[in-house]
N, C-alpha and C positions, 0 to 999 in steps of 0.2 A: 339726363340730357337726351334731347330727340334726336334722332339721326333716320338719316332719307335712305341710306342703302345698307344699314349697319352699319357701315364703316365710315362714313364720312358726315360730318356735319353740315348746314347750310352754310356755314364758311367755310368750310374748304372746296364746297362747289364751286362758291363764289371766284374765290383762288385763280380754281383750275380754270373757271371759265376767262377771267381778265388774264391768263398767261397765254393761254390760246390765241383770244385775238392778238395780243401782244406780239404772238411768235407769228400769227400766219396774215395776219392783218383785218380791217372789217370788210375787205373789197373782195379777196380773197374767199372769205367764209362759205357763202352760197356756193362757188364753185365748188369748193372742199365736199359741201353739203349734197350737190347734187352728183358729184361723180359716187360717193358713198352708196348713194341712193341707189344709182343705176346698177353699180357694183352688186347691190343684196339683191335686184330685183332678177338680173343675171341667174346669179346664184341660185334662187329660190325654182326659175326657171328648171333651170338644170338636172335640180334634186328634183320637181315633180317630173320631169321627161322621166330621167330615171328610172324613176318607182312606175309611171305610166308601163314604160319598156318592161319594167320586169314582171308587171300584173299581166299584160298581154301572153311574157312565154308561160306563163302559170294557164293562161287559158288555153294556149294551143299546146300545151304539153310540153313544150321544149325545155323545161327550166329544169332537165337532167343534164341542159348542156352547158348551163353557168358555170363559171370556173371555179375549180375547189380553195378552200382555204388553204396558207400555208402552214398550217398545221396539218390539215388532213395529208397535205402531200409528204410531207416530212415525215409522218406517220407511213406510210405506204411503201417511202423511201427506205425508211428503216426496215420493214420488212423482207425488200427484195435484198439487200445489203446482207440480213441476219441468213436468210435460205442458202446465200452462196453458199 
């Protein structure tokens, strides 16, 4: 049997797809479609500011002042805890 994503058949895309418009309607759909849209492009924004911000404190040297994990702090914690 061929299947498009492993897991599903070209019938049950089929399915999924006439339940959709079913539930959201066909007037509906492009809205759906374009708030989606906007949504990842947001998103994708985001993530590259991010990564931009933190390649910049690597260049100017500051990226000793990003915040530790909580792990490392919990680790540290336990430390000062155990010296008492």
């Amino acid at each position: 049997m061929w299947t498009v994503t492993g897991w599903a058949s070209p019938w049950h895309i089929a399915i999924f797809v006439l339940i959709i418009v079913l539930v959201f309607g066909s007037r509906k759909l492009p809205e759906i479609g374009r708030s989606l849209g906007t949504g990842m492009r947001e998103f994708k924004q985001s993530i590259t500011a991010h990564h931009e911000q933190l390649d910049q404190q690597e260049i100017t040297g500051s990226a000793s002042e990003l915040p530790t994990t909580a792990t490392e702090t919990s680790v540290s914690d336990r430390r000062d805890r155990d010296s008492i």
